[in-house]
N, C-alpha and C positions, 0 to 999 in steps of 0.2 A: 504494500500500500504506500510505499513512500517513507515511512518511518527507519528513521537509524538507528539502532542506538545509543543513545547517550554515555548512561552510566551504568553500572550491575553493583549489588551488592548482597551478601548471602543470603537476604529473605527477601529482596525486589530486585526492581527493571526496570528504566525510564526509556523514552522511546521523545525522539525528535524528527518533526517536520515542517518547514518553516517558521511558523510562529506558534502552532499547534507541540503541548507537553504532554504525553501521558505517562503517569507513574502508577505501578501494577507493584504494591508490597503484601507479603502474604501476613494474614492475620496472626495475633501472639494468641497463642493457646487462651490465656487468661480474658480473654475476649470474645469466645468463642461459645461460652456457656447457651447462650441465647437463640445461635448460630442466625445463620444468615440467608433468608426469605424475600425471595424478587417481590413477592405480591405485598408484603408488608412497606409500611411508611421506609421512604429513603430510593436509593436507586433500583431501577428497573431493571434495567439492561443498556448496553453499550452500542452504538451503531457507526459504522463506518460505509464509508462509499471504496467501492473498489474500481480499479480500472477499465475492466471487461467483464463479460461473464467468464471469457479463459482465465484471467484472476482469480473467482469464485472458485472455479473448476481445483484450479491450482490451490489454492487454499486448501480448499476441503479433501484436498489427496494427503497434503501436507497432515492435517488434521486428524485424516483417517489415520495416518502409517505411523502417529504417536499415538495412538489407541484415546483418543478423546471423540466423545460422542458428540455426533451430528444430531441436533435434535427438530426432530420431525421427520423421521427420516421417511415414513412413509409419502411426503408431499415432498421432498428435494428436487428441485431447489426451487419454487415454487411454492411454498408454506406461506410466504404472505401474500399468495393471488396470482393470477393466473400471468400476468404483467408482471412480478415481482423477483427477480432472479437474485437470490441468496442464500448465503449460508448460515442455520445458525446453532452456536454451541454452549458450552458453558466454559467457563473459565474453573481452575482448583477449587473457586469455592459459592460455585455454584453460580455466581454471572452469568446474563445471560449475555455473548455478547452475538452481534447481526455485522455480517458483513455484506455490502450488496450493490451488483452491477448498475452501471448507468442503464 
């Protein structure tokens, strides 16, 4: 999608492009009690635009051959409409993130 990244450090990962930052740190156990629910108050899910639908494609190869779930799979890539060409999965901890063709 364009992102470099940045910086790593042994529980995150920041990601740069242009003036867009995104930082991905994995949550501290002691934080965790509650766990973390898309449908509850707070974030949803994540969406990006990707380049092509060969983007998407690639992605979600990338996606599949680290054993992370494709969710919807029975509507891929197609899940949000029949005009709608994406991928989407979940992040470690449970994110939902969208990636999706022009």
């Amino acid at each position: 999608m364009g992102y470099k990244v940045h910086q790593e450090w042994p529980k995150g990962i920041d990601f740069i492009y242009g003036d867009t930052y995104i930082v991905f740190v994995q949550t501290e156990q002691k934080h965790l009690d509650a766990g973390y629910n898309r449908c509850r108050t707070g974030l949803n899910h994540l969406a990006f635009h990707a380049k092509s639908r060969e983007h998407v494609d690639e992605l979600t190869a990338k996606l599949r051959s680290r054993g992370i779930t494709i969710l919807y799979p029975d509507r891929h890539p197609y899940a949000g409409g029949p005009d709608y060409y994406a991928v989407f999965f979940e992040d470690p901890d449970r994110i939902k993130v969208e990636v999706v063709a022009p």
